[in-house]
N, C-alpha and C positions, 0 to 999 in steps of 0.2 A: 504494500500500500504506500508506504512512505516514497517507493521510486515514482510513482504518478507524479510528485510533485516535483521531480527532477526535470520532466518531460513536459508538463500541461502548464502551458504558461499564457497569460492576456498578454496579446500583442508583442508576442516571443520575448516580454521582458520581465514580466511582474507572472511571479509561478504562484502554482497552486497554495491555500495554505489549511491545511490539513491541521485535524486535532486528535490527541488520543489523551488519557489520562489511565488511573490506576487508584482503584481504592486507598487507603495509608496502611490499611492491614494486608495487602495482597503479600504474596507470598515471594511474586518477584521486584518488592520496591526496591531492595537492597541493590540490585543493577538497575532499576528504573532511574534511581534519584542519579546516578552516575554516567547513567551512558550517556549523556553529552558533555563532559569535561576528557574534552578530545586532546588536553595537555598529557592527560597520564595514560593513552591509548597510543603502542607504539603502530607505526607503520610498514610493513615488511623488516628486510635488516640493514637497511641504512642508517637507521637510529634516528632517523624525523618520526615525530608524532603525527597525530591527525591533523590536530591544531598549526603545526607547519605548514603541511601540504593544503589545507584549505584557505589558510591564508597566500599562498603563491595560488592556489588555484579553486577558486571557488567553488565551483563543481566537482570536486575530488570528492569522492562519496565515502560519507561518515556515516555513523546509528543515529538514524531518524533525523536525520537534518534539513529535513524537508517537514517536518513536522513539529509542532506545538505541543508540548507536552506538559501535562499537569497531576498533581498528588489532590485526588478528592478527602476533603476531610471531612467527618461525620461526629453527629452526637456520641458514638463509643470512646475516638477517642478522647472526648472530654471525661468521660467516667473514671478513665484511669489517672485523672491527675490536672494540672495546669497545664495546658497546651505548649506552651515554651519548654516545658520541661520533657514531652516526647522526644528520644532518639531521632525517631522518622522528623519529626516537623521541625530539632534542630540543623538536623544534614539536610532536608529542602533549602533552611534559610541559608546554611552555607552555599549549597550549591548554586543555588538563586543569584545571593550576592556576589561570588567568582565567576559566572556560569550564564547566566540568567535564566537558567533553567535546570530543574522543573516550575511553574508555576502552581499557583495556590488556588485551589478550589473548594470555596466555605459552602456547605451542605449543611446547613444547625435547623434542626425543630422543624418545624412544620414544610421546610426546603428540603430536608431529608434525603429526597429522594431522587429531586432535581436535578439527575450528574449528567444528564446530555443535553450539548451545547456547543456551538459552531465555534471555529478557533477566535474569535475574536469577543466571544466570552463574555457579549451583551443581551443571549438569547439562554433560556435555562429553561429545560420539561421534564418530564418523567416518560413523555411517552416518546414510542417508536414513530419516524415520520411525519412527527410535526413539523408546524413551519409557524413563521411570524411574519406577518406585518413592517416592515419596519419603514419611518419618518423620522426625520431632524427638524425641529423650527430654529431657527438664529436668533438667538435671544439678546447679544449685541447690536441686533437691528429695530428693536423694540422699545418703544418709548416708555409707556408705561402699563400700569397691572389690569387696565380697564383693556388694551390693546392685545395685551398676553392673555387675558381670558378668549378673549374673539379669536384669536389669531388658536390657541388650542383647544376649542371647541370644533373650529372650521377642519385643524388635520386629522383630529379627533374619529369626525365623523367620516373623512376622505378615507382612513385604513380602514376605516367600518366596510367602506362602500370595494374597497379593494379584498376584502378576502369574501364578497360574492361574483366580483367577477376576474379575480387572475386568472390563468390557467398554471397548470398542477403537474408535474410528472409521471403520476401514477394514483390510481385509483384510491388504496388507505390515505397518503395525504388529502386525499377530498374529506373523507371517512374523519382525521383527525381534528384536521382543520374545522370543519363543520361541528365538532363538540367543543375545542379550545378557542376555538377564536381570537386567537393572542395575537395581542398588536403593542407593539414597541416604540409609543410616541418618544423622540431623545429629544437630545440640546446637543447647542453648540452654539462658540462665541461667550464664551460662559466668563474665560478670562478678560476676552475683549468689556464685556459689561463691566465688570469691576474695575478695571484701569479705565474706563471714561468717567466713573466715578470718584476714582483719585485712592481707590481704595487696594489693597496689598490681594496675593494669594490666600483669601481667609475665606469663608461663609458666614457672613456677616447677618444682621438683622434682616436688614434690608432683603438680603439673598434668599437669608428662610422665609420672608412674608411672598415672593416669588413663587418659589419651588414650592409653597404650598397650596397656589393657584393651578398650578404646571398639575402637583398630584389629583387634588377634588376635583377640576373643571375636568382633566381628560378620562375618568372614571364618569364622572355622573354624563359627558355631552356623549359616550361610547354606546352609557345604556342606556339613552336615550334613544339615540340612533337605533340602536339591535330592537327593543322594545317596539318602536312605528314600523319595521320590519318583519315582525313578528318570529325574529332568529335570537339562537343561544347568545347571552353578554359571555362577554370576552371573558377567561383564567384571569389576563397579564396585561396590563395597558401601558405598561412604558418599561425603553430599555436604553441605555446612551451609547450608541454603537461609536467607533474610532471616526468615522466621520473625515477621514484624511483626506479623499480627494472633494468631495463635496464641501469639506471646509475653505478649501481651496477657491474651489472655483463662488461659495458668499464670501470671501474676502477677509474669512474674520477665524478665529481662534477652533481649535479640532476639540468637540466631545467637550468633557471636564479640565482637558490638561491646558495647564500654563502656557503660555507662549514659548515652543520648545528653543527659541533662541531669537534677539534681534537680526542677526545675520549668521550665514553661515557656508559653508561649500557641500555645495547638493552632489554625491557622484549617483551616476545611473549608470546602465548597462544597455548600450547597443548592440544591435545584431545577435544581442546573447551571450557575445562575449568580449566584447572592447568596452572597459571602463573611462568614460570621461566625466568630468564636473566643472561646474557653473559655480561664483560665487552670488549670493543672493542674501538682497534683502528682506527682512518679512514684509509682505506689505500690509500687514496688518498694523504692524509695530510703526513701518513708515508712516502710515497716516497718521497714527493716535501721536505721533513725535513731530509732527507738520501741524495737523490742527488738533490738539490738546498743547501744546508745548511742554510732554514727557520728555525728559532726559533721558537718552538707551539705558544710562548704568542703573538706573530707579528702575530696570522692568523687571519682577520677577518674573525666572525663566526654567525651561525642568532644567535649564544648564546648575543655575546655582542653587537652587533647589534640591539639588542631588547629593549636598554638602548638607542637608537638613528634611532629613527622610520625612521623618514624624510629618511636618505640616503637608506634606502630599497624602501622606494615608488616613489622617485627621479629614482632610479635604475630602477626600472620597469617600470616608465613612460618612462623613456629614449628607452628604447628597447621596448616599445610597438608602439614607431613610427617607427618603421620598419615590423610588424606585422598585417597581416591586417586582421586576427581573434583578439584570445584572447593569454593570456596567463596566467599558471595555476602557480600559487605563495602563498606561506602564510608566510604572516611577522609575527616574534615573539615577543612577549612582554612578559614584567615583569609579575609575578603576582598579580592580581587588590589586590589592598591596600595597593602594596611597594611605595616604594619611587616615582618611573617613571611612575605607572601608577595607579591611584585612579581618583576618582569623581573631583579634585581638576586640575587634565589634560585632561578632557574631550572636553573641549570647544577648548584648542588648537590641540588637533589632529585630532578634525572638521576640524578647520581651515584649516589644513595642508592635508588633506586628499580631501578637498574639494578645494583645490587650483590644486591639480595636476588629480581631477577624467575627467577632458573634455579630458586629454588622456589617460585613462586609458578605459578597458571593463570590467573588474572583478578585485576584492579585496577580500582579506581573513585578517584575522588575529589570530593568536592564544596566549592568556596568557598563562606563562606556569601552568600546574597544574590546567589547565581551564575545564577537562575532568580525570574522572577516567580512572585507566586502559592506561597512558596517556606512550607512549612504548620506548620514548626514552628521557634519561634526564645525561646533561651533567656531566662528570666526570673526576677529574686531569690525566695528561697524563701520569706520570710515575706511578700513581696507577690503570691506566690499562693496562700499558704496564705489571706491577705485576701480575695480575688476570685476563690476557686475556687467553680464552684457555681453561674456565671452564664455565660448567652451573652448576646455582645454582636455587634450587627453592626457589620461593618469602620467605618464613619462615626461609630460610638458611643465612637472609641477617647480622644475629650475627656474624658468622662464620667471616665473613670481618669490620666490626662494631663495633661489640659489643652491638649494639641498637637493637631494634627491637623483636615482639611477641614471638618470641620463644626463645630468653632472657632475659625476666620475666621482659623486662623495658619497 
């Protein structure tokens, strides 16, 4: 399964992304939680690792590297103790932290049961074959709460009207669909909202008197809708999917996360296999620095953010109590051996992680530099405001440097 993702890609660039997980009691987590820290995996007998070879060469095929993986956690093992204190869920945190993977998937009380979910970890069932709905409204675009009521009652009833007429792959998802009726109204621009109000990466008053329009209007305008239709109301009414390129193209901030940088060098992959990158702007950041008069260094960004774990998972526990799927997020951190995040802080962002997972459904994390091939890494703003405008390929990196292989250093 995992080679599908090797091979099936959009637009021969952007591949598949596939998801598996594994109970925390299974029997093979002990190599689950490891098989991708491709540093201690050797490679034939040249003595390179995996981690070598896929950093020279991306597609060097490694265990499940085409795929997402995750450790489901369940009411058991809270029985046996404090959750930071399990074997299993402190070697996730480690491996997470060095690794970024496996990921974390909270199952508590009455979600129990809820372990299947698309890689991107905004959709959560119990059953075979379901499917979701899913919308974004731009809440950076929105004035005020009498406007956010309108505006999500209107998508509200639009996913209502979409799961009577998609079309379906197969017969049981009709069959499913038609009893769960789940629809995933999300957000985005979430950060953008707060920095037009002058206000930091928190969930502020302000934010919960929102997000608790967002939750009661899109429940009660759902069953309203299913009700004049005389169809099942919906399991699940709202999920915050990553929202990456559709954030893109409203102009304004992805999902829950911060602004993942004011600028940065974007690399992509053509043809499949030539890497080249752009330096870029955000222009989200540009505008709110043009017309708010923000200073770049005042933005909180997941860059510096990733030096102060806590207020990211504070942040998305806060907003996952208004969501009664998941929501799809990955916190950033240092890379394993700096300062903020080695062997030496593992035990407290147990702690910390395991104090906020009863409200949480999913966790990600990513070190940065945790993955070759890794497409976007933060860069000063006036030296891409310089070099925006150009592509260059990966060997061309002298050209603005001076460093690098094809400057003989």
């Amino acid at each position: 399964i995992n080679e599908i993702g090797r091979n099936v890609m959009q637009g021969g660039s952007r591949r598949s992304a596939i998801y598996a997980s594994l109970n925390h009691a299974h029997e093979d987590i002990p190599g689950f939680l490891s098989i991708k820290d491709w540093h201690n995996h050797q490679a034939g007998s040249t003595g390179a690792t995996l981690w070598d070879l896929k950093q020279q060469d991306f597609n060097f095929p490694a265990p499940l590297d085409m795929t997402n993986i995750s450790v489901n956690y369940d009411d058991d093992i809270l029985s046996t103790g404090p959750l930071d204190k399990s074997p299993v869920f402190l070697q996730n945190c480690h491996q997470a932290m060095k690794t970024g993977e496996p990921g974390f998937s909270f199952n508590f009380g009455t979600k129990k049961n809820e372990t299947l979910r698309n890689a991107c970890t905004e959709v959560t069932s119990e059953d075979d074959s379901d499917v979701c709905n899913l919308g974004s409204i731009n809440l950076g675009n929105i004035k005020d709460l009498d406007e956010l009521k309108s505006v999500v009652v209107l998508a509200s009833k639009f996913l209502v009207c979409g799961t009577l007429r998609a079309d379906l792959p197969y017969a049981k998802v009709y069959q499913v669909r038609e009893k769960n009726r789940r629809l995933g109204l999300g957000l985005m621009g979430i950060h953008e909202w707060l920095l037009k109000r002058g206000q930091g990466y928190e969930v502020t008053p302000e934010l919960h008197k929102w997000l608790e329009v967002y939750r009661d209007e899109s429940k009660r305008a759902a069953d309203e809708h299913c009700d004049r239709f005389f169809i099942s109301r919906p399991v699940a009414y709202r999920a915050i999917a990553p929202t990456g390129t559709i954030g893109i193209l409203a102009g304004t901030t992805t999902g829950i996360e911060p602004l993942f940088a004011v600028a940065y060098k974007r690399r992509f992959l053509t043809d499949g296999t030539k890497w080249r990158y752009q330096f870029v702007v955000d222009s989200t950041a540009e505008q709110l620095i043009h017309s708010y008069g923000i200073a770049p260094e005042s933005i909180d960004t997941a860059y510096r953010l990733s030096h102060d774990f806590e207020r990211r998972i504070k942040f998305q526990a806060a907003v996952q109590d208004y969501v009664d799927m998941s929501i799809s997020s990955t916190i950033n951190l240092p890379p394993w051996g700096s300062k903020d995040n080695n062997e030496d802080k593992v035990k407290h962002f147990a702690e910390v992680l395991a104090k906020y997972a009863p409200r949480l459904r999913g966790f990600t994390a990513y070190p940065d530099g945790a993955r070759g091939g890794q497409p976007i890494t933060e860069v000063d703003y006036h030296e891409a405001k310089e070099h925006r405008g150009v592509t260059y390929e990966e060997h061309d990196v002298c050209e603005i440097t001076g460093k690098g292989g094809s400057c003989g250093v």
